[in-house]
N, C-alpha and C positions, 0 to 999 in steps of 0.2 A: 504494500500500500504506500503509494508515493504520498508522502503527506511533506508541501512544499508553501513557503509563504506568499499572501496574496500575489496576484499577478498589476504588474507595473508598467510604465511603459516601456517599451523594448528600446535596449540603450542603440546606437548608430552603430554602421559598417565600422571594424577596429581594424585598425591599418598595426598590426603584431609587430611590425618589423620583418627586417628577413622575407620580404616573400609570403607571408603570412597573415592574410584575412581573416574577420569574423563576420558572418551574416546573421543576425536574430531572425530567424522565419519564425512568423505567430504560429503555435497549437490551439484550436478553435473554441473556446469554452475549457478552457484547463487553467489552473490556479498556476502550472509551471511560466503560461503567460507562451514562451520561444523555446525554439531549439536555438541555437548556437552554432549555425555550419560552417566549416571552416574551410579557406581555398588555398590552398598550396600552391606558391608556384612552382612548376616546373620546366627543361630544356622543351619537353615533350608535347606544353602547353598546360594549362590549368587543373588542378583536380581539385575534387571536392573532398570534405571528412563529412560522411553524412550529406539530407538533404532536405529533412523539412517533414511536416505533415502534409498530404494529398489532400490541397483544396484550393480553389483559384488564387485567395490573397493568398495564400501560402508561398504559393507557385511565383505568383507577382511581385511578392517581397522580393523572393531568390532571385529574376529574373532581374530587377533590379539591382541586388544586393551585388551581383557579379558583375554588374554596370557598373559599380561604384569602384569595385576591385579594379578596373582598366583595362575587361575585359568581357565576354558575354557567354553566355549559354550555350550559345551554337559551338565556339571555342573551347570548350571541356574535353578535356583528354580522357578520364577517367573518375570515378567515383567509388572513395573506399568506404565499409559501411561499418563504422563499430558493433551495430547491433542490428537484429530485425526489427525491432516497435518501429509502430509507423509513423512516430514522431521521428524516426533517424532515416527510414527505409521508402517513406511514404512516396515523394516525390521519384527516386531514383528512375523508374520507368519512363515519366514525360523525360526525367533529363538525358537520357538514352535517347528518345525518341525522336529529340531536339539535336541531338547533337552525335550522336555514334559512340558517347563514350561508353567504355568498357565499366561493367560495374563486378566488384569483386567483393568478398563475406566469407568468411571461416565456415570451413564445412558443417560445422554444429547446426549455426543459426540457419544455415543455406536451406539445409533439410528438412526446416521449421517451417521457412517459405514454402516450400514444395509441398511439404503434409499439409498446410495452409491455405495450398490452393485447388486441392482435392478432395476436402475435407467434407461430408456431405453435415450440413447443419444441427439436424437432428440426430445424428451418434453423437454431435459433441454435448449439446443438450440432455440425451440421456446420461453419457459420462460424468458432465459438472454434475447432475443430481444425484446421481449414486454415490459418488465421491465426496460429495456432503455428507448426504446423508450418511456416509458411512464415517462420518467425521462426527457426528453427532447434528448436525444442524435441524432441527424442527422443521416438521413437517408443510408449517406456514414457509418456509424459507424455500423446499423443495419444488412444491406445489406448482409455481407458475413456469418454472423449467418444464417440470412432466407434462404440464398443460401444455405447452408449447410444442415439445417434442411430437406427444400425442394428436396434435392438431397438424399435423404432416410440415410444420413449418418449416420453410425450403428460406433461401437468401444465402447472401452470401458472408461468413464469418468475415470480420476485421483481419484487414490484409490479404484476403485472397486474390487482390489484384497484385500485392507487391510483385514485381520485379524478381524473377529468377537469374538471381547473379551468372554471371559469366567465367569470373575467373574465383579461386580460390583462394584465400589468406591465409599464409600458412606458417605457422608461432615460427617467431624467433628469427624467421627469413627477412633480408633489407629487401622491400620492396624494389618493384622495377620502374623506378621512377628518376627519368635522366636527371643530374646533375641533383640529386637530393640524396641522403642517407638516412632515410625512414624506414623503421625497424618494426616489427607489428610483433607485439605481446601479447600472447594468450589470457584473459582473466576470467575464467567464468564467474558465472554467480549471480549475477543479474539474469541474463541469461547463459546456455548451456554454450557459446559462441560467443561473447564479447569480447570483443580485442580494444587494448590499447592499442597506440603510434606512439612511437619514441622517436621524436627528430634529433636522432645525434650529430648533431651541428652546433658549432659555437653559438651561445646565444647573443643575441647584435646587439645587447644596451641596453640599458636601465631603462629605456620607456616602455617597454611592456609591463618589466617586472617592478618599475615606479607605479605606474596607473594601478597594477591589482595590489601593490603596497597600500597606495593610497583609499582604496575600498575598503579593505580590512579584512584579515582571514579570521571569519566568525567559527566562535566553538562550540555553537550551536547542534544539538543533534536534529530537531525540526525535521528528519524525513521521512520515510518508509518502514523503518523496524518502528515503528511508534512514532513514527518519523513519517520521503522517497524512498558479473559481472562482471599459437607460440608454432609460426611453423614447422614440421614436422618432427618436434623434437616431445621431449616428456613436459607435461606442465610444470615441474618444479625445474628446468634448466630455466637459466636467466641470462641474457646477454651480457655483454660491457658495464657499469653502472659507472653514472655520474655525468651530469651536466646535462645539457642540452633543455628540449622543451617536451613536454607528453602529451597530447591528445585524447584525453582519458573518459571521452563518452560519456556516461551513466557511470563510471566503477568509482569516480572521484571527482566527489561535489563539493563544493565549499563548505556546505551547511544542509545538503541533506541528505540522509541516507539513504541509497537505492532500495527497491525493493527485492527482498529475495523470497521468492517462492517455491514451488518445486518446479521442477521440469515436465511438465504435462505433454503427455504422452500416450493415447487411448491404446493403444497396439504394443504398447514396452511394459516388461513388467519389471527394468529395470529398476535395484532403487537407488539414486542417485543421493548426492549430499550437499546440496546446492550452495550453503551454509558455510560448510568445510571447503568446500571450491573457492569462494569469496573472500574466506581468511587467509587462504593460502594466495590469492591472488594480488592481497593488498598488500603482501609481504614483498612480494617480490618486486611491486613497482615502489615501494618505501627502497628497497636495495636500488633502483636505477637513480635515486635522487637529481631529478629534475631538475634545472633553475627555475623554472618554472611549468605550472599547468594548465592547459586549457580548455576545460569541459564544457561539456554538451547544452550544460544552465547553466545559470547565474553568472559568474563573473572568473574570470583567470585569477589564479593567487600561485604564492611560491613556495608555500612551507609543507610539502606532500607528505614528508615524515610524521611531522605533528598531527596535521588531518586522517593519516592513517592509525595513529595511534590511539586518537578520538574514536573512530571507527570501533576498532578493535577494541577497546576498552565498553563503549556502548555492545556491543552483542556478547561482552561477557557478562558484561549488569543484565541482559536482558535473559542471557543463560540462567543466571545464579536466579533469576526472580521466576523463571518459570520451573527450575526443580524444586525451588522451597514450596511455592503453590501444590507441588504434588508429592512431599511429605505429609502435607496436612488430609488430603485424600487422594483418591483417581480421579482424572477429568479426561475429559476427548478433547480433542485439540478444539472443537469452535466453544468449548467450557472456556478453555485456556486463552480462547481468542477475546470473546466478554473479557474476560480479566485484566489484559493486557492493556497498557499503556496507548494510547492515539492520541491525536491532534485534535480529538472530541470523544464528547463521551459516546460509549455501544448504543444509545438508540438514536443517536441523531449519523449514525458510518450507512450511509445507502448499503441497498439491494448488492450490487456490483462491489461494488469496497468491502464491502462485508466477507464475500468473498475469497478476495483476494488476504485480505486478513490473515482470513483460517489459514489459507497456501503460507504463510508466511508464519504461525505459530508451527504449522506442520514443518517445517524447513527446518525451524529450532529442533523439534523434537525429536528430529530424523538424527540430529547432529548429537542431541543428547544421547539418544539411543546408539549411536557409535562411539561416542566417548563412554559407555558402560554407566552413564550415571540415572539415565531412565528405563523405563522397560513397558513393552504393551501387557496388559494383563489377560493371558491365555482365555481364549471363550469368550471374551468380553464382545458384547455387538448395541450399538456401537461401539468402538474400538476407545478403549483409556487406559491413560500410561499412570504410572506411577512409578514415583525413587524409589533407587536401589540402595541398597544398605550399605 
């Protein structure tokens, strides 16, 4: 559950230095307010980091926003994508369409898209309801899913038009981006595919890293946990570390934390750790120490160590507060979800947010339950965990 502060007006194209644009494209009704796209130059011509949400002003910002950079849409060489949501993924089709660039996505997220876009509406409708349900969620909460499923409801899921990447991002490889030394880091957690960019290039001067001085790096947790993710190597290798600039999507916000949920998946009976993915990912871009960062919201700042520490320290307090909740009894994760800390209190978190919640006390619990310190309790239906001695 992205929980992000009101939305503001969108700050202006930011000339980074280096070669290095910001474009705020609006997200349409969302409190995150923009995406943040970023345009790299290159010998090859322009690329993009990301592209927008899919909607005309959206599109019009962007179309704009790379008019401001001294150059246009048609000119795009390429378009890399940290993540699938379609706050980062949305646009990338028109800009293909517009222009011929090549768009590339880590094969995780790629195959998100693809099950995305074959997905028939009503399997996934019956899945979310079971999957509640079997979380403990009330029957008032199931209900208009099975209605809906039941009512043969056909449409199309969110993002079934995205864009099926073309080229793959593959951890840890320098991209093939003439005259630049852009490195893509594996981070899951947000999603099962999120990449950072690591521009290991001298950074050009204290005006980038003056202006996000000058904002302030807030130590605000304000996101997703209660609150708002490597080619062809192992996720724990890590390139070169030290200096240059990151690109850090969703995985590193100034002030709010992504949201981690599980990896949904109707057809896997994989079980994933989406939680443990994310701790482990924030370690290792803390080891590449940036001079600075530039994410997908809110604003560039320089001190990635300390924001990941924050991090890290928030999903231990949020560990240690959902094992003492189940010393005192068992609960099913949407128990544990009431319980839990937001940005409002449980009856005023919608339909949808609600949710996304539970995916998100489930993420914790999955992580407990592989640290040995919770446990499902055998026969239980709905399913409730309880500490281990």
């Amino acid at each position: 559950m992205t929980h992000a502060p009101q939305a503001i007006d969108p700050p202006p194209v930011t000339d980074h230095g280096g070669g290095i644009w910001s474009i705020p494209v609006p997200i349409p009704d969302n409190p995150l307010g923009h995406t943040l796209v970023h345009l790299v130059e290159t010998d090859a011509g322009p690329v993009l980091i990301d592209t927008g949400w899919d909607d005309p002003a959206s599109w019009q910002t962007l179309v704009d926003g790379v008019a401001a950079c001294g150059t246009s849409v048609q000119d795009l060489h390429g378009v890399l994508v940290t993540h699938h949501h379609p706050d980062h993924h949305g646009l990338s089709a028109r800009v293909r369409e517009e222009s011929g660039a090549w768009i590339a996505m880590h094969a995780a997220d790629a195959a998100v898209v693809r099950r995305t876009r074959t997905s028939d509406t009503r399997v996934w409708l019956g899945y979310l309801a079971e999957k509640l349900a079997a979380a403990g969620a009330p029957d008032a909460h199931t209900a208009p899913l099975r209605a809906a499923r039941d009512r043969g409801r056909s449409g199309e899921l969110p993002g079934a038009r995205a864009a099926v990447p073309d080229r793959e991002i593959e951890p840890n490889a320098l991209l093939d981006l003439p005259g630049r030394r852009l490195r893509a880091i594996w981070t899951p957690g947000h999603t099962p595919g999120h990449v950072c960019l690591h521009l290991e290039e001298e950074h050009p001067g204290p005006r980038a890293a003056g202006a996000a001085a000058a904002t302030g790096t807030a130590t605000g947790m304000g996101a997703g946990s209660g609150s708002e993710t490597q080619p062809g190597t192992s996720p724990g290798a890590s390139p070169p570390a030290g200096g240059g600039r990151l690109f850090s999507g969703d995985h590193l916000l100034p002030t709010i934390s992504p949201h981690i949920g599980l990896y949904e998946d109707p057809d896997s009976d994989e079980s994933t750790d989406p939680l443990g993915d994310y701790l482990d990912s924030l370690e290792r871009i803390a080891r590449l120490r940036p001079a600075e960062v530039l994410p997908a919201h809110q604003y560039a700042f320089t001190d990635a160590r300390a924001r990941v520490d924050e991090l890290t320290a928030h999903h231990a307090e949020r560990l240690s507060d959902l094992r003492a909740l189940l010393t005192e009894r068992a609960l099913t994760p949407w128990q544990l979800a009431e319980s839990m800390r937001w940005n409002r209190p449980w009856d005023r978190i919608p339909f949808a947010s609600r949710n996304i919640a539970v995916a998100e006390a489930e993420a914790h619990l999955r992580h407990l339950v592989k640290l040995g310190r919770v446990e499902p309790v055998p026969g239980s239906s709905p399913v409730t965990y309880r500490a281990t001695d």
